[in-house]
C-alpha positions in Angstrom: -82.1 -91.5 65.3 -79.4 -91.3 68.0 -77.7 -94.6 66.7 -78.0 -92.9 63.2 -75.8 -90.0 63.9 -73.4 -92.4 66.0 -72.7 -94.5 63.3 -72.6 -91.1 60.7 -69.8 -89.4 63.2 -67.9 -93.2 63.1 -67.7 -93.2 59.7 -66.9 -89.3 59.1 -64.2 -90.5 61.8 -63.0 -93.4 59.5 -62.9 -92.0 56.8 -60.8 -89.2 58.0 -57.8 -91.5 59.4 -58.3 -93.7 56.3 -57.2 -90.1 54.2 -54.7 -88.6 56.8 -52.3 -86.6 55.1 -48.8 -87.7 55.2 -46.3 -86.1 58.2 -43.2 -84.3 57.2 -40.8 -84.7 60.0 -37.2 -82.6 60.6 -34.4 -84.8 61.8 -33.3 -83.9 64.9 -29.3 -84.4 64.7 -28.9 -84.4 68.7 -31.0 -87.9 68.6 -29.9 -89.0 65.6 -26.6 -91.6 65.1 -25.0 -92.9 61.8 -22.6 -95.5 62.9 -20.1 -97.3 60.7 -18.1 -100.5 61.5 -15.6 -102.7 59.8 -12.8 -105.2 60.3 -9.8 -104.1 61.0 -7.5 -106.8 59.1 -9.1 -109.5 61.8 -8.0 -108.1 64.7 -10.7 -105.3 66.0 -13.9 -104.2 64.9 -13.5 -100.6 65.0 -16.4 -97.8 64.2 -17.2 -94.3 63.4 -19.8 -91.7 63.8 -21.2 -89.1 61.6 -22.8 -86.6 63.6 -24.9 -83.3 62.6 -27.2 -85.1 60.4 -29.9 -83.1 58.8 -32.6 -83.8 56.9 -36.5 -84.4 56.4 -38.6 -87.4 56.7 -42.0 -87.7 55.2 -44.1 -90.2 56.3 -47.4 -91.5 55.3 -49.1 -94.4 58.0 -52.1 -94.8 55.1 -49.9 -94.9 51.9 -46.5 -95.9 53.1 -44.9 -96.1 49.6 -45.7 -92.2 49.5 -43.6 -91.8 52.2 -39.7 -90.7 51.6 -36.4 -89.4 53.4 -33.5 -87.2 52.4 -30.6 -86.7 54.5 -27.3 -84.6 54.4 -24.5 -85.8 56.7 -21.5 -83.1 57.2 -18.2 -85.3 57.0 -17.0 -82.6 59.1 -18.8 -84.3 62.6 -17.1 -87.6 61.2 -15.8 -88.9 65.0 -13.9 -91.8 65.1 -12.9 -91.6 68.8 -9.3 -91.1 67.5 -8.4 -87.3 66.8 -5.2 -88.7 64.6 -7.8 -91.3 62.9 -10.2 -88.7 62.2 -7.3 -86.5 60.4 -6.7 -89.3 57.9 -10.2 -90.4 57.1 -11.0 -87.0 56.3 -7.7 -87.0 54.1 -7.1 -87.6 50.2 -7.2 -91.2 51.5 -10.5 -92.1 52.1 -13.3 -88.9 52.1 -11.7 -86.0 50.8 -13.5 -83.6 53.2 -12.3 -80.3 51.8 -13.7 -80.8 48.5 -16.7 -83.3 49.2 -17.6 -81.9 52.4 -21.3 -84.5 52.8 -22.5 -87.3 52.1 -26.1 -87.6 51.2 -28.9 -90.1 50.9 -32.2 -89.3 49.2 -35.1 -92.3 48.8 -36.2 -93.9 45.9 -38.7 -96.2 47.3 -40.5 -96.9 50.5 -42.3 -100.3 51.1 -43.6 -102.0 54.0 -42.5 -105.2 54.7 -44.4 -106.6 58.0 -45.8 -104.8 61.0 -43.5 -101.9 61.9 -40.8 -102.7 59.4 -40.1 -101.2 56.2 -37.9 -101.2 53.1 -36.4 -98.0 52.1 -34.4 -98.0 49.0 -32.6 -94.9 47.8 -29.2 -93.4 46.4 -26.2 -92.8 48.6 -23.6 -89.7 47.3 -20.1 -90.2 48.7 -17.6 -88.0 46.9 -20.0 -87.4 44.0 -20.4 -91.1 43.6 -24.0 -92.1 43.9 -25.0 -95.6 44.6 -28.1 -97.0 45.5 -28.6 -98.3 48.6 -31.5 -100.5 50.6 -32.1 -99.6 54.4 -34.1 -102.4 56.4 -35.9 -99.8 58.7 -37.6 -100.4 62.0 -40.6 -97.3 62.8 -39.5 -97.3 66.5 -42.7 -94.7 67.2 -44.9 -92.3 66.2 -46.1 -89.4 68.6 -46.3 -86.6 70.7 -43.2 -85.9 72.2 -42.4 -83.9 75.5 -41.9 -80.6 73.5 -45.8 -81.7 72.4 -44.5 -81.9 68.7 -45.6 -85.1 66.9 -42.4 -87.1 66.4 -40.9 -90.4 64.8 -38.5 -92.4 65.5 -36.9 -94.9 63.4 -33.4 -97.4 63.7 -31.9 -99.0 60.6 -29.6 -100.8 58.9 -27.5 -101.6 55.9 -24.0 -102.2 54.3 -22.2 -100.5 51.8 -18.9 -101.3 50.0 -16.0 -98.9 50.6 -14.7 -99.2 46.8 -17.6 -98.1 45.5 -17.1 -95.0 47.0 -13.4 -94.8 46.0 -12.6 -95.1 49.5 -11.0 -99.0 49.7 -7.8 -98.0 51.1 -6.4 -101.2 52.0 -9.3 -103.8 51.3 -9.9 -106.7 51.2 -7.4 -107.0 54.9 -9.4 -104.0 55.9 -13.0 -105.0 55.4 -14.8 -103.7 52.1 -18.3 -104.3 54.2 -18.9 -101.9 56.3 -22.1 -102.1 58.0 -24.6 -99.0 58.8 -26.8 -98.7 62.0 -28.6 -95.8 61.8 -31.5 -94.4 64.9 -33.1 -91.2 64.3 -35.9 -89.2 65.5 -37.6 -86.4 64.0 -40.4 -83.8 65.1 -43.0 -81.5 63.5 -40.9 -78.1 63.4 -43.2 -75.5 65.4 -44.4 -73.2 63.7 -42.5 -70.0 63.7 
C-alpha cells in the first residue's frame, strides 16, 4: 500500500511539471544590452547601444513554440560612446528620433533547436518599417534570483540590413550588415 501511494504522488508530480503553465517574464532594462556593430569603410569596427529596453517574455519549458517576446527599445538611450555620433544617428540621417522615437520587436515563432538553444523569429519596426527578423537565442537560465523572483536569462544574436530600414547612409563602404548581440534577463514582477 505504501509503494501504491509513492508511485500515485510520482505521477500526480509528473504530471504536474509535464502541464506547467507557461512564465511571463518583465525585462529588466538594467541587465539587459542590445548591441550593434558594423564596419566602418574597413578601418574599425565600431558599435552602439540601445539602452532602456522594455518588454515581456513569455516562456513555456513544456511547449516552447507557445512561448513569445515583445520588446520596445527607446532610440532615445541609443549610446554610441560618442556624444557628437549619437547627435547624428538620432538625426534625419539614419533614425529620425523625434518622429520614430522606438524600435520594436514582437515574435512570430519560437522553436527549439537543441538543448538550450532556440529559434525565435519575429518582426523588427524601425521607422515604421517592419521586417522580419530570426534571433538564434541561447536560454542562459531559469530561476530564482536573489530578489527570490523566478528569472531568465537569455543572450542572442542576429543581423539586420541597414537599408531596409532606410537607414543605409553610406553603404556598401559603411557596412549594410550590422550584427545584433543581445543578453537580457527578466523576472516575475512581484506582486503589488
Amino acid at each position: 500500500m505504501f509503494k501504491q501511494l509513492i508511485l500515485t504522488a510520482a505521477l500526480a508530480a509528473a504530471s504536474t511539471a509535464a502541464f506547467a503553465e507557461p512564465v511571463t517574464y518583465k525585462i529588466d532594462p538594467s541587465h539587459t544590452n542590445v548591441i550593434a556593430q558594423w564596419n566602418h569603410f574597413g578601418f574599425s569596427n565600431p558599435s552602439a547601444h540601445f539602452g532602456q529596453a522594455e518588454g515581456t517574455l513569455v516562456y513555456d519549458a513544456d511547449n516552447v513554440a507557445a512561448s513569445s517576446v515583445q520588446v520596445t527599445l527607446p532610440l532615445t538611450g541609443l549610446d554610441s560612446f560618442s556624444a557628437k555620433f549619437d547627435e547624428h544617428l538620432r538625426s534625419a540621417d539614419f533614425f529620425e528620433v523625434a518622429e520614430f522615437p522606438v524600435a520594436t520587436f514582437e515574435s512570430t515563432q519560437v522553436e527549439a533547436v537543441g538543448e538550450g538553444k532556440l529559434k525565435v523569429t519575429g518582426n523588427l519596426t524601425i521607422k515604421d518599417i517592419t521586417k522580419p527578423v530570426v534571433l538564434d537565442v541561447t536560454l542562459n537560465k531559469v530561476g530564482v534570483h536573489m530578489n527570490k523572483q523566478p528569472a531568465i536569462g537569455f543572450d542572442a544574436t542576429t543581423t539586420v540590413k541597414r537599408s531596409d530600414f532606410d537607414l543605409g547612409m553610406a553603404a556598401p563602404m559603411v557596412s549594410d550588415e550590422v550584427e545584433i548581440r543581445i543578453t537580457t534577463e527578466a523576472s516575475v514582477p512581484k506582486d503589488t
